[in-house]
Biopython code that builds the backbone (N, CA, C, O; Angstrom):
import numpy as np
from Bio.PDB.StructureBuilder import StructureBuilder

atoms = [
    (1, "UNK", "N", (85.059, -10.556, 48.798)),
    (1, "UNK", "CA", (85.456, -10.710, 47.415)),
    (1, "UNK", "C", (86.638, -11.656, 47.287)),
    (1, "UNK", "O", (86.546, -12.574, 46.473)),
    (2, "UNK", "N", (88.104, -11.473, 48.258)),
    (2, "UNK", "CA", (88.787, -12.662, 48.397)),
    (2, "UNK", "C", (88.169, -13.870, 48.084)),
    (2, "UNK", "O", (88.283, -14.428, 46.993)),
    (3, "UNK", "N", (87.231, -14.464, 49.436)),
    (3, "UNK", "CA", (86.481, -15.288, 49.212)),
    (3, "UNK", "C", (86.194, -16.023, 47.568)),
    (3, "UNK", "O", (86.674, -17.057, 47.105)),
    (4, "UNK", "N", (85.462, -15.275, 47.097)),
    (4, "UNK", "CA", (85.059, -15.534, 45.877)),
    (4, "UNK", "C", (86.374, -16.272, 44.996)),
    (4, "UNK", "O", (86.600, -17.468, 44.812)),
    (5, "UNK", "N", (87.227, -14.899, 44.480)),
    (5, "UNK", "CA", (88.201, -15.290, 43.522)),
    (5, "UNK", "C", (88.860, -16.776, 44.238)),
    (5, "UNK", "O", (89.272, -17.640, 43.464)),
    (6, "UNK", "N", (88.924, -16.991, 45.622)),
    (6, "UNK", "CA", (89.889, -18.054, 45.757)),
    (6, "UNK", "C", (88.978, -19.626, 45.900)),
    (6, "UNK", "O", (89.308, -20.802, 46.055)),
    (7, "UNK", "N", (88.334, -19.256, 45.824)),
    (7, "UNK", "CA", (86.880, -20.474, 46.061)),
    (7, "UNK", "C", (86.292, -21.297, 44.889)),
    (7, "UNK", "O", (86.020, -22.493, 44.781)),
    (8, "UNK", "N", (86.146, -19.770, 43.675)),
    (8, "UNK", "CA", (85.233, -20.046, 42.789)),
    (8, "UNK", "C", (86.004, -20.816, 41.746)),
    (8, "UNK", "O", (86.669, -19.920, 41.227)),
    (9, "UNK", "N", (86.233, -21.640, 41.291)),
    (9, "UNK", "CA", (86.714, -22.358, 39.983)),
    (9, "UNK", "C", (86.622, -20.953, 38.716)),
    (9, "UNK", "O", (85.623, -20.238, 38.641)),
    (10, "UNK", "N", (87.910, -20.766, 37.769)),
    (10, "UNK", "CA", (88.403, -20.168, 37.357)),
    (10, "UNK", "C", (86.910, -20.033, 35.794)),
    (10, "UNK", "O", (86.552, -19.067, 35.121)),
    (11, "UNK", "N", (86.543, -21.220, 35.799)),
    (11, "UNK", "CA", (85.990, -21.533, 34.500)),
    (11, "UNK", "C", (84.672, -21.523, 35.131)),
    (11, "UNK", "O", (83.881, -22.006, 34.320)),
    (12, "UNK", "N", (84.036, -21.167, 36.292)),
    (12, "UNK", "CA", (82.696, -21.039, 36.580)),
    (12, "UNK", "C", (82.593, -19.162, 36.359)),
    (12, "UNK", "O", (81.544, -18.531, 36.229)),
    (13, "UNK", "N", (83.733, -18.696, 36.367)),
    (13, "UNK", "CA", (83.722, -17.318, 36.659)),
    (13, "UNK", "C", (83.039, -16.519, 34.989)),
    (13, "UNK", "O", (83.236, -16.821, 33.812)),
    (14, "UNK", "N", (82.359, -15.629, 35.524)),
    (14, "UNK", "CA", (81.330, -14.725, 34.145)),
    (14, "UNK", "C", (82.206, -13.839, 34.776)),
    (14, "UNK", "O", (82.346, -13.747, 35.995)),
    (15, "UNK", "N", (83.192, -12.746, 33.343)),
    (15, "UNK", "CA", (83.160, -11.341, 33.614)),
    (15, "UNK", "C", (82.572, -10.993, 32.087)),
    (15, "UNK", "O", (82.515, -11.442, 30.942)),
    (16, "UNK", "N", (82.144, -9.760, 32.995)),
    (16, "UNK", "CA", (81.592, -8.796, 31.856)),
    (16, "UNK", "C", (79.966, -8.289, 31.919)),
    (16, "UNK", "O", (79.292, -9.319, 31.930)),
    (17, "UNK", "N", (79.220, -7.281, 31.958)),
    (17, "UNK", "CA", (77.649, -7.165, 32.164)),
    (17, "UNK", "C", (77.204, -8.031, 31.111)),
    (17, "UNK", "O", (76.450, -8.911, 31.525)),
    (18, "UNK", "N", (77.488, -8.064, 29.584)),
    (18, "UNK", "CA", (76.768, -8.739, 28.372)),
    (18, "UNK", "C", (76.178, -10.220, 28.954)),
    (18, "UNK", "O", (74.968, -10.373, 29.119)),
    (19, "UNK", "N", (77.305, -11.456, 29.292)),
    (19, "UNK", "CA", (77.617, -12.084, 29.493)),
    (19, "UNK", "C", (76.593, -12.847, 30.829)),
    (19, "UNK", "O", (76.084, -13.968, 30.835)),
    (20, "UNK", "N", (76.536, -11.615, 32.037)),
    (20, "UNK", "CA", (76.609, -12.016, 33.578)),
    (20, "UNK", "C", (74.923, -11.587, 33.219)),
    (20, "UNK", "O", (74.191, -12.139, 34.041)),
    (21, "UNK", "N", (74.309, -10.930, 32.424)),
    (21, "UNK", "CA", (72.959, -10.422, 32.138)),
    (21, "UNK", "C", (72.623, -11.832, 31.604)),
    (21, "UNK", "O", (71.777, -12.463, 32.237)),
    (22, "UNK", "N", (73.189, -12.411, 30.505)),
    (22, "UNK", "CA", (72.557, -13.942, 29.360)),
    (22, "UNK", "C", (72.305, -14.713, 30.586)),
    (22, "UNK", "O", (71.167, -15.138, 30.787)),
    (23, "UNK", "N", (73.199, -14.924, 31.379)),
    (23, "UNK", "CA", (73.262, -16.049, 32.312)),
    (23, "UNK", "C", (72.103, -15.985, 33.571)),
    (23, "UNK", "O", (71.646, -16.962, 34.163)),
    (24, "UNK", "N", (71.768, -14.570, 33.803)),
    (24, "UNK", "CA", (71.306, -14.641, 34.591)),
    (24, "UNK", "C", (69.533, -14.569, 34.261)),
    (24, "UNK", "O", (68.658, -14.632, 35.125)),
    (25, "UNK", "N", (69.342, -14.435, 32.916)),
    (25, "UNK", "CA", (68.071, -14.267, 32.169)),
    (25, "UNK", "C", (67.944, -16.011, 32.119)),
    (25, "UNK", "O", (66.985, -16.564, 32.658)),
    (26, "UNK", "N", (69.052, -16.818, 31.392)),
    (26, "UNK", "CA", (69.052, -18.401, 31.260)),
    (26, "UNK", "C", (69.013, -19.057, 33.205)),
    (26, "UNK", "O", (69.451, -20.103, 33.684)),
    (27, "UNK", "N", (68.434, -18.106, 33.730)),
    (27, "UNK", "CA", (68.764, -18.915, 35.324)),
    (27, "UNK", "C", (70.017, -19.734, 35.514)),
    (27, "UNK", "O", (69.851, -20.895, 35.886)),
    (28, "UNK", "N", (71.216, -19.312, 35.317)),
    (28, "UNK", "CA", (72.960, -20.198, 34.881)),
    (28, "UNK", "C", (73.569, -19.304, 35.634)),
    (28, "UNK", "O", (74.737, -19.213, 35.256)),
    (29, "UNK", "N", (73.225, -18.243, 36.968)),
    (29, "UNK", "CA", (73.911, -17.715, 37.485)),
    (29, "UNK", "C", (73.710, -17.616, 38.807)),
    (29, "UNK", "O", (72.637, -17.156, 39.195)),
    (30, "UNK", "N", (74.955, -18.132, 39.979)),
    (30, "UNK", "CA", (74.133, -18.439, 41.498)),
    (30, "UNK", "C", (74.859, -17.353, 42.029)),
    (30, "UNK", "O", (75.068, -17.783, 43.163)),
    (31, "UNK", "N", (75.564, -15.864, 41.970)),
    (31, "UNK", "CA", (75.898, -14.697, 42.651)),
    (31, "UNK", "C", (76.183, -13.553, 41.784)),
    (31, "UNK", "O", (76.562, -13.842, 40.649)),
    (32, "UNK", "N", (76.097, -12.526, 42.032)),
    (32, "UNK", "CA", (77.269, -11.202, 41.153)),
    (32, "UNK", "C", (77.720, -10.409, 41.682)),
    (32, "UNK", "O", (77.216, -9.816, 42.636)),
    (33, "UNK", "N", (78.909, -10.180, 41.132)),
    (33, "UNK", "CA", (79.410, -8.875, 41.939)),
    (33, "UNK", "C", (79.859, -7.568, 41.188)),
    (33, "UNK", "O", (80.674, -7.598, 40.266)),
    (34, "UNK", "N", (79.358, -6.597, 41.581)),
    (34, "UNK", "CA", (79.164, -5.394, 40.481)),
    (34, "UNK", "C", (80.214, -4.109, 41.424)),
    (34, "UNK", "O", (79.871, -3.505, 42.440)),
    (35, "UNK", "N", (81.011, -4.039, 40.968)),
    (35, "UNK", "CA", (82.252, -3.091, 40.754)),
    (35, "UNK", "C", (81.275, -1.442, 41.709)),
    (35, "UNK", "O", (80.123, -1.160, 41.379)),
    (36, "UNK", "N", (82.087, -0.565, 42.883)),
    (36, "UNK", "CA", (81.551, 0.517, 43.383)),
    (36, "UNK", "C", (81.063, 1.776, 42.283)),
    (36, "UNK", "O", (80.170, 2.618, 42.377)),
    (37, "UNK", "N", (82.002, 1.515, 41.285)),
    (37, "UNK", "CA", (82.773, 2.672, 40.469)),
    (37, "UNK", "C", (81.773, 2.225, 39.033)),
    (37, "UNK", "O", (82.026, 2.923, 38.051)),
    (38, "UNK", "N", (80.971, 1.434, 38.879)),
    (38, "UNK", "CA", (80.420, 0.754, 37.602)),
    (38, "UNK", "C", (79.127, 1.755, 37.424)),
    (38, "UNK", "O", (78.290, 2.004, 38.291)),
    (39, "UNK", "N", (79.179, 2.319, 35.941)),
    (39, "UNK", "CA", (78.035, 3.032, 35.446)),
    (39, "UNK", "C", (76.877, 3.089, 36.105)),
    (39, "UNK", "O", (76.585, 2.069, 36.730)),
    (40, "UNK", "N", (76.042, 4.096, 36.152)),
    (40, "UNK", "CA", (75.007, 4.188, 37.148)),
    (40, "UNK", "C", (73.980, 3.325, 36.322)),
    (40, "UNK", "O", (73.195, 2.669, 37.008)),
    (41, "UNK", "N", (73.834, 3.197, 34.569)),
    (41, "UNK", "CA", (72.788, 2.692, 34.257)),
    (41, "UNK", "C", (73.732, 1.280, 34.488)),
    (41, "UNK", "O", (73.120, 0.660, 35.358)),
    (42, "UNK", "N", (74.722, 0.638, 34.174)),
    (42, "UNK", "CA", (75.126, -0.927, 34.360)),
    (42, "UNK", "C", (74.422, -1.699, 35.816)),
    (42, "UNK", "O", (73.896, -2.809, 35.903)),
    (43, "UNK", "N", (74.639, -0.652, 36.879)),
    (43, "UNK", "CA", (74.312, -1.129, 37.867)),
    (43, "UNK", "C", (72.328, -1.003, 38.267)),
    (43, "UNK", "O", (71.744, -1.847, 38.946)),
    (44, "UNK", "N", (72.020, -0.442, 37.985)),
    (44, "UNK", "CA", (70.611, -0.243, 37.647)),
    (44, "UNK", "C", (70.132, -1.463, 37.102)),
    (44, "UNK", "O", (69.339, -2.191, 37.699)),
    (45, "UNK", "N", (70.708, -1.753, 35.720)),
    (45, "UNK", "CA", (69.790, -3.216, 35.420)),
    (45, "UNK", "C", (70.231, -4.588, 35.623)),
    (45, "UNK", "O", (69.580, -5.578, 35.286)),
    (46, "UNK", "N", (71.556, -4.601, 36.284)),
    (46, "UNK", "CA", (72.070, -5.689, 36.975)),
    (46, "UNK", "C", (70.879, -5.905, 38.746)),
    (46, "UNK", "O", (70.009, -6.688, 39.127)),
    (47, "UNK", "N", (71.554, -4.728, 39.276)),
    (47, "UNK", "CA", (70.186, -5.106, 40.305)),
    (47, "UNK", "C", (68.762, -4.888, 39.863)),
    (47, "UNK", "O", (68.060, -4.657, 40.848)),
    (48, "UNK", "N", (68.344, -4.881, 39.164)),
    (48, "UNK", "CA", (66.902, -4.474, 38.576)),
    (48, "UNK", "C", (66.703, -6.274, 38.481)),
    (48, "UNK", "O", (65.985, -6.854, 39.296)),
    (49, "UNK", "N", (67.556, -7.134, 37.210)),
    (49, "UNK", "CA", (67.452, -8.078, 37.000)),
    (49, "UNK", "C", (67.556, -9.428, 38.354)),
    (49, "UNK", "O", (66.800, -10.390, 38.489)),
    (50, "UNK", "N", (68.648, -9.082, 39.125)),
    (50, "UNK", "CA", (69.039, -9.821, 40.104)),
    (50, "UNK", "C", (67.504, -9.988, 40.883)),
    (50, "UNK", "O", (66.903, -11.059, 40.980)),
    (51, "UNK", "N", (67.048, -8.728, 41.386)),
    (51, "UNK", "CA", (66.458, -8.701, 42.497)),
    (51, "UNK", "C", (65.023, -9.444, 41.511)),
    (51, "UNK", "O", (64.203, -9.833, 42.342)),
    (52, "UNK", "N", (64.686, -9.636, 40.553)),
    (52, "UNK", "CA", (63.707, -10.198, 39.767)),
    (52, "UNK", "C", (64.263, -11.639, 39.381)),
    (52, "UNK", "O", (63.571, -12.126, 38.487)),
    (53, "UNK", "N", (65.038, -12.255, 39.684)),
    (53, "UNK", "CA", (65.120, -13.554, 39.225)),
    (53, "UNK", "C", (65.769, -13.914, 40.903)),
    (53, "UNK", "O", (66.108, -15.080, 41.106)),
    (54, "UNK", "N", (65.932, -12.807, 42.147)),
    (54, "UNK", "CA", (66.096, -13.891, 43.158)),
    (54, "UNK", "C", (67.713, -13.786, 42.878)),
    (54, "UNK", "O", (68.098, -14.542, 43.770)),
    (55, "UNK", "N", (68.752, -13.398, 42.305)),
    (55, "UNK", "CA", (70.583, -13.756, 42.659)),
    (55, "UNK", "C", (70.516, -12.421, 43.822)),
    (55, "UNK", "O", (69.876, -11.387, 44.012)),
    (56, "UNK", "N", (71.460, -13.087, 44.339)),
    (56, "UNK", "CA", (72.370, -12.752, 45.382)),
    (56, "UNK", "C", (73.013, -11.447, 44.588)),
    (56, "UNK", "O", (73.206, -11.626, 43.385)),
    (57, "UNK", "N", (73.311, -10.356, 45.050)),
    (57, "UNK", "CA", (74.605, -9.577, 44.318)),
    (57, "UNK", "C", (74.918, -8.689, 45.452)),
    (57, "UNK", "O", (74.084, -8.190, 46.208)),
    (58, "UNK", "N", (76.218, -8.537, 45.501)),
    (58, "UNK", "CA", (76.893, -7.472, 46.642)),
    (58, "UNK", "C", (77.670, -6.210, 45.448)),
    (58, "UNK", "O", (77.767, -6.227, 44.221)),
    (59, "UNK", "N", (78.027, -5.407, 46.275)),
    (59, "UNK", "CA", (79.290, -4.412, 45.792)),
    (59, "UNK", "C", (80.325, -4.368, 46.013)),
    (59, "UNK", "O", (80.439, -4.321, 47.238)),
    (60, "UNK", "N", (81.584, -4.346, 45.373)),
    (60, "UNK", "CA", (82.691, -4.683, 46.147)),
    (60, "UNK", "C", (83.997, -3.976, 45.590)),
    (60, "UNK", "O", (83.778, -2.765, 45.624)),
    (61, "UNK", "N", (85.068, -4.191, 45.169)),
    (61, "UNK", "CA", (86.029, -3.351, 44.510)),
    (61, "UNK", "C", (85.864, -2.151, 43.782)),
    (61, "UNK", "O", (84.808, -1.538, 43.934)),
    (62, "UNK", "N", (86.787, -1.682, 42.965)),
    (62, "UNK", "CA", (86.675, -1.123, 41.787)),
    (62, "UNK", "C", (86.415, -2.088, 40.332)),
    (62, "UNK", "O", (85.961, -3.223, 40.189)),
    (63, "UNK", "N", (86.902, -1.118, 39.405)),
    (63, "UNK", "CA", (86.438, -1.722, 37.959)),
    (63, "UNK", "C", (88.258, -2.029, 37.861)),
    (63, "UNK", "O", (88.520, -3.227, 37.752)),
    (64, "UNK", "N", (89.049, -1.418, 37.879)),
    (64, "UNK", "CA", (90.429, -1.931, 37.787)),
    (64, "UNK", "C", (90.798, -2.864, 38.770)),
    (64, "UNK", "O", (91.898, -3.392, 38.602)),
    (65, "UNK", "N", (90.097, -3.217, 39.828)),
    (65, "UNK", "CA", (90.999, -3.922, 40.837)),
    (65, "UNK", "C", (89.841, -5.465, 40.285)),
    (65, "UNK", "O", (90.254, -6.541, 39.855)),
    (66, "UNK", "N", (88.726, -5.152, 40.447)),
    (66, "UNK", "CA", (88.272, -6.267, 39.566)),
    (66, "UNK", "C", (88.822, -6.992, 38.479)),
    (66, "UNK", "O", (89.146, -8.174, 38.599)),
    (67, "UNK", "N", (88.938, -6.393, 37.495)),
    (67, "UNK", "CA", (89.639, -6.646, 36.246)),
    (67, "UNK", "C", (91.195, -7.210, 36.237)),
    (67, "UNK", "O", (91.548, -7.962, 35.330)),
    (68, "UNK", "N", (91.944, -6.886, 37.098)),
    (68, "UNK", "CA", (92.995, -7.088, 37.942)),
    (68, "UNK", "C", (92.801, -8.413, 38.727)),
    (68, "UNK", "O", (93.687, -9.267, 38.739)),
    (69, "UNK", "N", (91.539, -8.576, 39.429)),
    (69, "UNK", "CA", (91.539, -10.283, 40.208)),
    (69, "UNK", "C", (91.583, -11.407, 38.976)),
    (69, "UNK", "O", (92.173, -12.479, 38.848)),
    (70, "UNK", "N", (90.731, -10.690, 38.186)),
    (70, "UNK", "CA", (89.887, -11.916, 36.963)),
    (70, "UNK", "C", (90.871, -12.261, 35.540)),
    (70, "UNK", "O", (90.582, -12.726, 34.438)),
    (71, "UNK", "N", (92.078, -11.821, 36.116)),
    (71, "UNK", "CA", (93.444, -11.619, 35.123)),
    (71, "UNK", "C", (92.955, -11.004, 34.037)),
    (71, "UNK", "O", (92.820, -11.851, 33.154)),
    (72, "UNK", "N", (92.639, -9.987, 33.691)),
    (72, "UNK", "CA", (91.895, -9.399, 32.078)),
    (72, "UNK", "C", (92.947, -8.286, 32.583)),
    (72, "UNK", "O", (93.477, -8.139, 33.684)),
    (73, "UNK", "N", (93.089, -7.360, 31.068)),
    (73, "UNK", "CA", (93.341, -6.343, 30.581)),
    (73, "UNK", "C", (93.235, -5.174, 30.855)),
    (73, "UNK", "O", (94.085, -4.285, 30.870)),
    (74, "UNK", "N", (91.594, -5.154, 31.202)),
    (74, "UNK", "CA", (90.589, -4.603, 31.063)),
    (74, "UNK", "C", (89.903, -4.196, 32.544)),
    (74, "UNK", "O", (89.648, -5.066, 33.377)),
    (75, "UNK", "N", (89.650, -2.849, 32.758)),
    (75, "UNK", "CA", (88.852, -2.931, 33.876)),
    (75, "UNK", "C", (87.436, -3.868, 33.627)),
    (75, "UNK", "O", (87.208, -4.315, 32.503)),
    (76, "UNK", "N", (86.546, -4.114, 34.724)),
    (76, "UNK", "CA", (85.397, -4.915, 34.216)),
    (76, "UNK", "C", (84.604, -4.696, 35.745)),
    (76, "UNK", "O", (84.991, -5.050, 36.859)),
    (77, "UNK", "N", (83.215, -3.898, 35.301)),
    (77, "UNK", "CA", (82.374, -3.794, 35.952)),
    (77, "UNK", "C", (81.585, -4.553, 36.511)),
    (77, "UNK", "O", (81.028, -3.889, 37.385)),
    (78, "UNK", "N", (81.002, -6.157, 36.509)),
    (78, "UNK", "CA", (80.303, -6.803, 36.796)),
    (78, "UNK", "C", (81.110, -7.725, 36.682)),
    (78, "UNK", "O", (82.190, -7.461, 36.154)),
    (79, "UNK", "N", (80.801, -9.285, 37.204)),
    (79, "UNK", "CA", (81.548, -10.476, 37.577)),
    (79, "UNK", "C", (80.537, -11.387, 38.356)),
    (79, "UNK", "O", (80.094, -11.120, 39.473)),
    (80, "UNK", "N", (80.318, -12.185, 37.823)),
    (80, "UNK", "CA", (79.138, -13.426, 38.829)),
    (80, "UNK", "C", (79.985, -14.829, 38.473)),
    (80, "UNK", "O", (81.115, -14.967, 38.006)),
    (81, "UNK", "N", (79.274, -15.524, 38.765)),
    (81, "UNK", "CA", (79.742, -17.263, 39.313)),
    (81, "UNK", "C", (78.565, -18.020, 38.389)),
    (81, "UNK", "O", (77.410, -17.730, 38.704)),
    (82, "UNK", "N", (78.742, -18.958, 37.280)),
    (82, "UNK", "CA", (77.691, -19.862, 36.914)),
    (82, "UNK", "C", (77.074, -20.977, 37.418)),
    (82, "UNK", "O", (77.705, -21.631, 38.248)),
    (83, "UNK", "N", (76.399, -21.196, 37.220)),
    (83, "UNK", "CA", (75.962, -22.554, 38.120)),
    (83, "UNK", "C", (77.006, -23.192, 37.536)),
    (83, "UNK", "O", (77.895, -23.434, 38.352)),
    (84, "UNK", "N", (77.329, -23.703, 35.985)),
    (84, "UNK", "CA", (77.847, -24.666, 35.948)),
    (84, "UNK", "C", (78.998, -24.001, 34.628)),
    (84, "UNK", "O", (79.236, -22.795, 34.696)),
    (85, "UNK", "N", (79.572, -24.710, 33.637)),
    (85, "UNK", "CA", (80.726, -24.036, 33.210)),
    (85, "UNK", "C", (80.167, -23.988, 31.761)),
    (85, "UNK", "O", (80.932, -23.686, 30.845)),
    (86, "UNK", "N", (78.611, -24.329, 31.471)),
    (86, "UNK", "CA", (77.853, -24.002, 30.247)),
    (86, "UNK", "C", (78.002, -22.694, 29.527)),
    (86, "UNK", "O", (77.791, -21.725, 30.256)),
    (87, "UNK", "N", (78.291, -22.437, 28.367)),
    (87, "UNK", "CA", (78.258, -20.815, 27.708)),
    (87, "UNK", "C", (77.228, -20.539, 27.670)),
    (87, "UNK", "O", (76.333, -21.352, 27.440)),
    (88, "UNK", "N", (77.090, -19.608, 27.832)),
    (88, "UNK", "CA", (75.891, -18.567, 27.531)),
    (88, "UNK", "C", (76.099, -16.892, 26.655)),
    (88, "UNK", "O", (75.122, -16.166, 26.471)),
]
sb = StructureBuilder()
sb.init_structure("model")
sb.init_model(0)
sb.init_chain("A")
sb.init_seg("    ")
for serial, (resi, resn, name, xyz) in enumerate(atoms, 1):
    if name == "N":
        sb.init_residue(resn, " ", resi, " ")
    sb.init_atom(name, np.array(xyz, "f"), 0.0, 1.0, " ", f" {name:<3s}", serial, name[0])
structure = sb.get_structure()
């Protein structure tokens, strides 16, 4: 997860499930990473979706220590990488 936050360009970064779901339905998403501690249904249709369009996704932190890398407020359950810095 280091990896990631120090690698990934700040403005390629998706937090949030709403968000990391659009992108990954628009094929605009090349990894995710979904929080240990994240709702049993959040994580259900994140890998449901992943493993059907082919992304990569691991497990990794919490929802506060996440939310905490990605400078937010907010704990935040899910987090992926866009292909490119397009909204979705």
């Amino acid at each position: 997860m280091d990896k990631f936050f120090k690698e990934v360009p700040r403005e390629r970064m998706v937090a949030g499930y709403r968000r990391t779901i659009r992108g990954i339905r628009a094929d605009r998403i090349r990894c995710v990473l979904i929080a240990r501690d994240a709702d049993e249904c959040i994580v259900d249709d994140v890998r449901r979706l992943c493993e059907e369009k082919k992304v990569p996704y691991r497990f990794v932190c919490t929802k506060r220590e996440m939310g905490d890398r990605l400078r937010l407020e907010v704990p935040c359950a899910v987090c992926s990488e866009a292909i490119d810095t397009a909204k979705f």
